[in-house]
Structures are given as C-alpha cells and as structure tokens.
PyMOL CGO cylinders between C-alpha atoms (Angstrom):
from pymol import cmd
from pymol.cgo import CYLINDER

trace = [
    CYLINDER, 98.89, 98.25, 91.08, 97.76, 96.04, 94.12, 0.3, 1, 1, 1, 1, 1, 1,
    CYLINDER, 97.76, 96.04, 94.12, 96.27, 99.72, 95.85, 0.3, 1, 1, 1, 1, 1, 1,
    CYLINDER, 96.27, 99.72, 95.85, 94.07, 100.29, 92.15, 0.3, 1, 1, 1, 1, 1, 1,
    CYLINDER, 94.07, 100.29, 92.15, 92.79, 96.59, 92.63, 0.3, 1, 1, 1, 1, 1, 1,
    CYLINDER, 92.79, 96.59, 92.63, 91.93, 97.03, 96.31, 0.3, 1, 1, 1, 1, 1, 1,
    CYLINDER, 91.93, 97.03, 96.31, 89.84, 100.27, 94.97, 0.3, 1, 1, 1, 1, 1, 1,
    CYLINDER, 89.84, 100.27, 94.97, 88.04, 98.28, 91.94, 0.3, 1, 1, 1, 1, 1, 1,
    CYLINDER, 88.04, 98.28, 91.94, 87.03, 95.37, 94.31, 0.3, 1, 1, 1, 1, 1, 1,
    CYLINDER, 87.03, 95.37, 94.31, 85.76, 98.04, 97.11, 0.3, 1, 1, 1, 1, 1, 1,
    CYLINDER, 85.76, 98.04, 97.11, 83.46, 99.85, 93.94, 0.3, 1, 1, 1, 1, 1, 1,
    CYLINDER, 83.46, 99.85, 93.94, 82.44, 96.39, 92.71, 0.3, 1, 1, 1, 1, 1, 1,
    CYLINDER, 82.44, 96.39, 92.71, 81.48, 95.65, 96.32, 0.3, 1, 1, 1, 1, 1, 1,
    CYLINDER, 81.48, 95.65, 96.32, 79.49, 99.25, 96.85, 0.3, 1, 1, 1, 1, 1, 1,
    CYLINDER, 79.49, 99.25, 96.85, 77.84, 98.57, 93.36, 0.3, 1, 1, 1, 1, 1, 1,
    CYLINDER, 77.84, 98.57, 93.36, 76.67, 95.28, 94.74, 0.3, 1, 1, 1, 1, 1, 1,
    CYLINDER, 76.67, 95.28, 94.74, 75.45, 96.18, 97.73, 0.3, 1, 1, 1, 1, 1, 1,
    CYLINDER, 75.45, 96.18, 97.73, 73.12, 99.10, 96.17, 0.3, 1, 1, 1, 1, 1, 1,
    CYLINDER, 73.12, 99.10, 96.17, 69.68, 98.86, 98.00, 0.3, 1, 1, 1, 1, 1, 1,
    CYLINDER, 69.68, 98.86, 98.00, 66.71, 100.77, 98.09, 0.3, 1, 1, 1, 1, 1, 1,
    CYLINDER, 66.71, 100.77, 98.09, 64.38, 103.36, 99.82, 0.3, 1, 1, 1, 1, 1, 1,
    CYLINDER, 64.38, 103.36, 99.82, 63.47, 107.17, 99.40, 0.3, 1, 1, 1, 1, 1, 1,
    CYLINDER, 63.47, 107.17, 99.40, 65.03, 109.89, 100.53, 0.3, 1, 1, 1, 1, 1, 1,
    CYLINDER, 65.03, 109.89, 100.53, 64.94, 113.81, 99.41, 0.3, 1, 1, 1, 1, 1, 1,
    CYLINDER, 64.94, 113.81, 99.41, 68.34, 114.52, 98.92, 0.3, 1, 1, 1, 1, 1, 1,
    CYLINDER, 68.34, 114.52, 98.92, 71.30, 113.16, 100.57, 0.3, 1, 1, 1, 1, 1, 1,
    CYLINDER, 71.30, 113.16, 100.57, 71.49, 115.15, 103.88, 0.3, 1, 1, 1, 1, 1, 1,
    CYLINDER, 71.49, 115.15, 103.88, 70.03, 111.70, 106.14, 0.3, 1, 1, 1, 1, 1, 1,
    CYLINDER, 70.03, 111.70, 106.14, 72.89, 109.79, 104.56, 0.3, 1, 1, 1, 1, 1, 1,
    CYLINDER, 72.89, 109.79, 104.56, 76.01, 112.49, 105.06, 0.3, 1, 1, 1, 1, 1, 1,
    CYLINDER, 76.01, 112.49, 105.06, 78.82, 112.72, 107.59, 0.3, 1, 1, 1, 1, 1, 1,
    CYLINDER, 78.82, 112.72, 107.59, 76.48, 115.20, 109.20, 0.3, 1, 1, 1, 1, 1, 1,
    CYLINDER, 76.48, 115.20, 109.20, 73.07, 114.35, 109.27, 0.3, 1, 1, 1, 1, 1, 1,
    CYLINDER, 73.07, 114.35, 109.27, 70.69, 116.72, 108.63, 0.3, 1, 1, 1, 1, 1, 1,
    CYLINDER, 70.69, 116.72, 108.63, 73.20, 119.27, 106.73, 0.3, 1, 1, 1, 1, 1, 1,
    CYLINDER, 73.20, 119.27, 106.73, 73.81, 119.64, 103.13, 0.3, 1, 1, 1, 1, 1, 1,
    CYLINDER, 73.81, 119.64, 103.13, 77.22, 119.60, 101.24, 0.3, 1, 1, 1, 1, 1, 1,
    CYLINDER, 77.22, 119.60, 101.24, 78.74, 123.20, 101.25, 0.3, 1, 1, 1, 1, 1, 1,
    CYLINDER, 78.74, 123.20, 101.25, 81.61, 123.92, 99.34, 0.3, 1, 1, 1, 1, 1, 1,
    CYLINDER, 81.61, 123.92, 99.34, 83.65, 124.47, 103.15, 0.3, 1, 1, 1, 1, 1, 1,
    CYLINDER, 83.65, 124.47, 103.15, 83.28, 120.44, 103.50, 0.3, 1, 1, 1, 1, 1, 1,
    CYLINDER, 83.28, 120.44, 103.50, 84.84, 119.85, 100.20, 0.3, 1, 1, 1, 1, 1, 1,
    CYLINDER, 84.84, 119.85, 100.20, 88.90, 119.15, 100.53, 0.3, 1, 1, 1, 1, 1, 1,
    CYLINDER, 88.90, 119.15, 100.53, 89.08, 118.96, 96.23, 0.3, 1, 1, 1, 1, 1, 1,
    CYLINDER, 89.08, 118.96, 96.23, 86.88, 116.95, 93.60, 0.3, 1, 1, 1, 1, 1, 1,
    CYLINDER, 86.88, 116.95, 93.60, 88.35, 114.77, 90.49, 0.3, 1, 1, 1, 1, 1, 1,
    CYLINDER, 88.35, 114.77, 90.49, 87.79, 113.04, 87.98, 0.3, 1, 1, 1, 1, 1, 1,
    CYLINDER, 87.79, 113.04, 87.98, 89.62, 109.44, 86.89, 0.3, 1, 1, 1, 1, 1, 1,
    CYLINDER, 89.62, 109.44, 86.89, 88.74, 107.16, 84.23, 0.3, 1, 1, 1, 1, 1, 1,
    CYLINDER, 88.74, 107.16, 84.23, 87.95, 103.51, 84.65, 0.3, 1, 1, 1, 1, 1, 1,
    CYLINDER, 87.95, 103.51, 84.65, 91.60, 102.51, 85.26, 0.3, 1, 1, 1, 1, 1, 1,
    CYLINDER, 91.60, 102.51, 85.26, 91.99, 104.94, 88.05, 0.3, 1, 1, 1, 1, 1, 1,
    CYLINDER, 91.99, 104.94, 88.05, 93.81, 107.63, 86.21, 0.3, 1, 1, 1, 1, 1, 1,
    CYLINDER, 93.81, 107.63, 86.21, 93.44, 111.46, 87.14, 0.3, 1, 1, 1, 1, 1, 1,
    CYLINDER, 93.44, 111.46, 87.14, 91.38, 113.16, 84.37, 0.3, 1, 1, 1, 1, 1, 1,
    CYLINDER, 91.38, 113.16, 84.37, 90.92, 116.40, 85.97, 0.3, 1, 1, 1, 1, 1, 1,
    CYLINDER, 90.92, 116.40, 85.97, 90.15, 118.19, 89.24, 0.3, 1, 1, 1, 1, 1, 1,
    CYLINDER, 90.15, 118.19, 89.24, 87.02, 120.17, 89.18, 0.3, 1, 1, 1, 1, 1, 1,
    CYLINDER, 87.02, 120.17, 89.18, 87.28, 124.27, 89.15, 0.3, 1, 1, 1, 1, 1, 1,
    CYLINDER, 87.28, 124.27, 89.15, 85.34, 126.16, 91.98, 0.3, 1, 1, 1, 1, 1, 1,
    CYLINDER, 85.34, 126.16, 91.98, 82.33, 127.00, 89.58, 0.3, 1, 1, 1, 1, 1, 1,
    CYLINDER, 82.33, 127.00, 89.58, 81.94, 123.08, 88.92, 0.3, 1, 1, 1, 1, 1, 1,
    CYLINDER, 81.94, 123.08, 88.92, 82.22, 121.92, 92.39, 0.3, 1, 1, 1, 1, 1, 1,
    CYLINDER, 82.22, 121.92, 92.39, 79.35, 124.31, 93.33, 0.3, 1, 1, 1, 1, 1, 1,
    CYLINDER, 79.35, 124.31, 93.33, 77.07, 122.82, 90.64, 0.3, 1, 1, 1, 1, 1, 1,
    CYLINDER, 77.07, 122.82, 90.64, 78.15, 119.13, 92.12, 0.3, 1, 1, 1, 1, 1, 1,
    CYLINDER, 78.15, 119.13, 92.12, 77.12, 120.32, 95.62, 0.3, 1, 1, 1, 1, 1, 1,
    CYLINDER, 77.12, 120.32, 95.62, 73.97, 121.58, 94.15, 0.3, 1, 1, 1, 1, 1, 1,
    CYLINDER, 73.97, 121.58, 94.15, 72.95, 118.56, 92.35, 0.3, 1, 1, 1, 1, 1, 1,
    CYLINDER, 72.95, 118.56, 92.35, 73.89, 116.06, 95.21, 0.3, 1, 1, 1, 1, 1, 1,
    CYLINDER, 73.89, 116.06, 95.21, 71.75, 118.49, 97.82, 0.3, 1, 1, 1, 1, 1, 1,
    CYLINDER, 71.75, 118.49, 97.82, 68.63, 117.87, 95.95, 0.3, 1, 1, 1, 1, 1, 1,
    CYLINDER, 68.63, 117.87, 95.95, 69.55, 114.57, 94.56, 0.3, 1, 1, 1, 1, 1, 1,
    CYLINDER, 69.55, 114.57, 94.56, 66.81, 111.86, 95.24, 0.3, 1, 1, 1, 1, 1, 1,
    CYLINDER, 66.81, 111.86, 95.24, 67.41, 107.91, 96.14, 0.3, 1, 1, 1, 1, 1, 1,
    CYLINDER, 67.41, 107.91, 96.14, 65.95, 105.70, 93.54, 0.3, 1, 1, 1, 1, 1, 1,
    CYLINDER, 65.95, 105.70, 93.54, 65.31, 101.98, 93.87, 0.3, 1, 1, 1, 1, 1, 1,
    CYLINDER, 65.31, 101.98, 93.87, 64.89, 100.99, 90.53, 0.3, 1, 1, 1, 1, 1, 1,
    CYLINDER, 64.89, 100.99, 90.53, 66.62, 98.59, 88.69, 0.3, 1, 1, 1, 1, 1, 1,
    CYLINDER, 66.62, 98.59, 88.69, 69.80, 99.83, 87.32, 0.3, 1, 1, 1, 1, 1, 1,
    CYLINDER, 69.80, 99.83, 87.32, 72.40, 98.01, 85.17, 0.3, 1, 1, 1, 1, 1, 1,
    CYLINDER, 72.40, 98.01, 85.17, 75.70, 96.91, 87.10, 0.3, 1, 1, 1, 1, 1, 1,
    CYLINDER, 75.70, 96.91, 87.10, 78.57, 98.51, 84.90, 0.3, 1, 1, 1, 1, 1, 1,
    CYLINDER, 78.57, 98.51, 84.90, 80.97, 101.01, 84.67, 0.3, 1, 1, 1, 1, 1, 1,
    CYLINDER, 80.97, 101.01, 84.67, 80.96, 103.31, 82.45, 0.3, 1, 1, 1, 1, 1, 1,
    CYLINDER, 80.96, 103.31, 82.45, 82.13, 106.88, 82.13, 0.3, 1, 1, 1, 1, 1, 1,
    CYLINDER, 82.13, 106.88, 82.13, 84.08, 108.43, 85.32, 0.3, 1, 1, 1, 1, 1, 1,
    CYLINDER, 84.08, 108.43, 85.32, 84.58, 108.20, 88.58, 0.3, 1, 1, 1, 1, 1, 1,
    CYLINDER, 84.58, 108.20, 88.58, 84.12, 111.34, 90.86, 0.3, 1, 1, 1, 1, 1, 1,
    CYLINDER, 84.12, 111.34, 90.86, 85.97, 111.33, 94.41, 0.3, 1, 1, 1, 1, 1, 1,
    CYLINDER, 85.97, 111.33, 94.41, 84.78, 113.90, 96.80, 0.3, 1, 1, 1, 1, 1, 1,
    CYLINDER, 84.78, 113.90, 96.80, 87.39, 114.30, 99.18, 0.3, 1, 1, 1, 1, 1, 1,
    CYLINDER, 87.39, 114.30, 99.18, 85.58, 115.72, 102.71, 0.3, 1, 1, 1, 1, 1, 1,
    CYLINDER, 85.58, 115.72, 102.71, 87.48, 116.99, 105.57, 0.3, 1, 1, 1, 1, 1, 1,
    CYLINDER, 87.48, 116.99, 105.57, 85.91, 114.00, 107.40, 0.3, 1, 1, 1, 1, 1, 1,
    CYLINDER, 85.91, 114.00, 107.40, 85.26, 111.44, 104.52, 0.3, 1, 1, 1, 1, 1, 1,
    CYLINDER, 85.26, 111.44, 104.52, 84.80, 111.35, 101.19, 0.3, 1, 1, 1, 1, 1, 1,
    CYLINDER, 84.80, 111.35, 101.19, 81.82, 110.36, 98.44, 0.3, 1, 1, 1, 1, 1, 1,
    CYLINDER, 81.82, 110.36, 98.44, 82.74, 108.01, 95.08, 0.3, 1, 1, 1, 1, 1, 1,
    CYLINDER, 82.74, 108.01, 95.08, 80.37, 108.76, 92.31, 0.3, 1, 1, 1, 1, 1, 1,
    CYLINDER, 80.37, 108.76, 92.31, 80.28, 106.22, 89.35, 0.3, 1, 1, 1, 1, 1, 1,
    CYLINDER, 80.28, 106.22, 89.35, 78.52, 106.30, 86.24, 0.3, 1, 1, 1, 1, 1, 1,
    CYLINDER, 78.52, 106.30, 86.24, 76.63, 102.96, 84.51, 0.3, 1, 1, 1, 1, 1, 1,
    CYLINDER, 76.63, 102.96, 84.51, 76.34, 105.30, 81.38, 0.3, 1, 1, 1, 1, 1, 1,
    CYLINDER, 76.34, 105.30, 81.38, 72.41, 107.02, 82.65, 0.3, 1, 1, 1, 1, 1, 1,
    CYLINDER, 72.41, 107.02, 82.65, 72.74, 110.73, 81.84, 0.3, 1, 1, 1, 1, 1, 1,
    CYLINDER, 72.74, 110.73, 81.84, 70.72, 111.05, 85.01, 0.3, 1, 1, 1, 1, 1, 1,
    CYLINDER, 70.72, 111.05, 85.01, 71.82, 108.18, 87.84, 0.3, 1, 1, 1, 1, 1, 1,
    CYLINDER, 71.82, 108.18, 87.84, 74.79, 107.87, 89.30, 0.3, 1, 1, 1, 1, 1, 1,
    CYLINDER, 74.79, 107.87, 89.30, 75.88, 105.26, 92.11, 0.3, 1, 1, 1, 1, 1, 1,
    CYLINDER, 75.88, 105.26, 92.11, 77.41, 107.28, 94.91, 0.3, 1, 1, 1, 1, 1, 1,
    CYLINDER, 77.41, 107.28, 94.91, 79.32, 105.69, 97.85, 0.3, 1, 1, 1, 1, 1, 1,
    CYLINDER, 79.32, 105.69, 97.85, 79.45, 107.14, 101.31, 0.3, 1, 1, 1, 1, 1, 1,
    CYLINDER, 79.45, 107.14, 101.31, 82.46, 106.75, 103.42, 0.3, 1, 1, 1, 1, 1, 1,
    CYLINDER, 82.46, 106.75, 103.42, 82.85, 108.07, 107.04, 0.3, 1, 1, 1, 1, 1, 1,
    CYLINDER, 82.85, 108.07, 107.04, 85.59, 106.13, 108.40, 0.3, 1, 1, 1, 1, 1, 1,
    CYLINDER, 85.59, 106.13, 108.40, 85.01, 102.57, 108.48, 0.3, 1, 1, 1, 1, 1, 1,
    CYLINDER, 85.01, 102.57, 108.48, 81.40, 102.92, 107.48, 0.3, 1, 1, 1, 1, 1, 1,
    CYLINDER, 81.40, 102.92, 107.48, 80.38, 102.72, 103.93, 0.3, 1, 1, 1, 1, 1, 1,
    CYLINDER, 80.38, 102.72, 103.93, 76.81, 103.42, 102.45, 0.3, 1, 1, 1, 1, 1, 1,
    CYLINDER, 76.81, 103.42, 102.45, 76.33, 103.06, 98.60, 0.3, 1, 1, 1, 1, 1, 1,
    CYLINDER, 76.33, 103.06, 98.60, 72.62, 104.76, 97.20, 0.3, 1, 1, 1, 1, 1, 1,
    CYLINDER, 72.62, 104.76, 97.20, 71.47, 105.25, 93.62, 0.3, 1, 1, 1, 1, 1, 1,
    CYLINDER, 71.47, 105.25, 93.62, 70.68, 108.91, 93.03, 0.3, 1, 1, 1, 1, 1, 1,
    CYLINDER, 70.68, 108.91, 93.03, 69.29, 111.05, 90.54, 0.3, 1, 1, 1, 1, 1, 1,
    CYLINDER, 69.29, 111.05, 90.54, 71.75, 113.63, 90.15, 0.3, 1, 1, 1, 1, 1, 1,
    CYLINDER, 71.75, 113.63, 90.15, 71.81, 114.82, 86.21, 0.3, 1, 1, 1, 1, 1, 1,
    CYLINDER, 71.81, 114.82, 86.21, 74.22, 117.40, 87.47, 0.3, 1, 1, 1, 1, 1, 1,
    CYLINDER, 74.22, 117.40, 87.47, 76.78, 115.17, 88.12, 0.3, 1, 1, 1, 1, 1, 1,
    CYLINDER, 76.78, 115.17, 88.12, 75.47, 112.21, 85.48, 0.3, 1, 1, 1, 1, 1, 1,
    CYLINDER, 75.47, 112.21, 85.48, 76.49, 114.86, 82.99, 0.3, 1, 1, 1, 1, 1, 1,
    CYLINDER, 76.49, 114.86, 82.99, 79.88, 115.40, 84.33, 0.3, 1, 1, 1, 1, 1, 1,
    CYLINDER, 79.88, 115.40, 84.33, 80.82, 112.11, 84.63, 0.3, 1, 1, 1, 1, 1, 1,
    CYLINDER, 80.82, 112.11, 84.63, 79.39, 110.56, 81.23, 0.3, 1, 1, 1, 1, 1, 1,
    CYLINDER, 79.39, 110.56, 81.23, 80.89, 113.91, 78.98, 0.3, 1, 1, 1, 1, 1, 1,
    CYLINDER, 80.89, 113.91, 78.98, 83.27, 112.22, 77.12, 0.3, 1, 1, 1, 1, 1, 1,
    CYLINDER, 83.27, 112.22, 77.12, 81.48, 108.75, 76.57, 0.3, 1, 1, 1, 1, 1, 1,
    CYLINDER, 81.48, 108.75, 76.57, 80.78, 109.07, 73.01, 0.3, 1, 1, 1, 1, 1, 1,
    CYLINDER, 80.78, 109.07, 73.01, 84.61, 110.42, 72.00, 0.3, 1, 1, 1, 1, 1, 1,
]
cmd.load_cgo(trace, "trace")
C-alpha cells in the first residue's frame, strides 16, 4: 500500500511539474538522445488503472504502434487540465522507463521520463497512445 502511495505522489509531482517548449518528437528527451524508441529498448508495456492495478500488457503489434506514435509525438505547451483519468502506461526500458497518463484528451497524454534519478515530465500529442489509454472510459 505505502509503495502505490509513493507512485501516486511521484505522478502528482510529474503532473505538476509539466512545462513547456517544442520539440518534434521525443528523441531530444530519451535515454539516448538523438534515437527513437525501437521495439529492442522496450523490456514489456502495461496497462493499470488509477489504483495501480495491472489491466493488461500490450501484444507485440500494439507496442509497435506505441513506439510509432511516441517517435513522432510533438511537445505541447498548452494548458491542459490536471486529472487522471483513464490508464496509466509504464514503458519498461532496458535503461529506464516512460509513465504515460491520460487527463481524458483522446489526443494528449502526460508522459514522464525516467533515466535513473532524473525525471522529465512533457505533454505530448500522441493519439496513438491517447486512444489506448482512454478505451474503456465511457464503460
């Protein structure tokens, strides 16, 4: 119980500390700048709802269209709302890992960056993975 509180207040703390600029995609922000995400980097992906419980992991087909979408994501600094809503998507990377969350946009998500003690949260436009984590908001 105390580890899923540690993990809320760390995503309450990424969401806060959202800020702005432009970027084309995500590769000045990764591990290894200047690269893309290739399925190789990618330990597993899943999916847990907003107490922290495993939905799903993702199949190889989905984890493709993830990488995809995040590759060609874009940074936006607008406004967004500060709430959870939807799904949580962990990228586990052989030398970090990425924490998407939803607000409820079918298009934005809030992705956190983590390379060992460094953390770097950015508001992209990824509908790819908006999609995937916002699928079963109206059920």
């Amino acid at each position: 119980m105390k580890n899923k509180s540690l993990m809320m207040m760390a995503l309450f703390i990424g969401l806060a500390l959202v800020f702005s600029g432009c970027a084309s995609g995500i590769a000045g922000i990764l591990p290894f700048p200047g690269q893309s995400l290739q399925p190789g980097d990618v330990v597993s992906i899943e999916l847990t709802d907003l107490n922290g419980d495993k939905v799903r992991e993702l199949e190889p087909a989905e984890i493709e269209e993830v990488l995809a979408g995040l590759n060609k994501a874009e940074e936006d600094d607008a406004p967004h709302i500060m709430m959870l809503a939807g799904y949580t998507m962990t990228i586990q990377l052989k030398d970090g890992e990425i924490r998407l969350t939803s607000y409820g946009s079918e298009t934005h998500v809030v992705a956190t960056f983590v390379t060992g003690e460094k953390a770097v949260t950015k508001h992209l436009v990824c509908p790819e993975v908006a999609k995937i984590l916002t699928e079963d908001l109206g059920k």
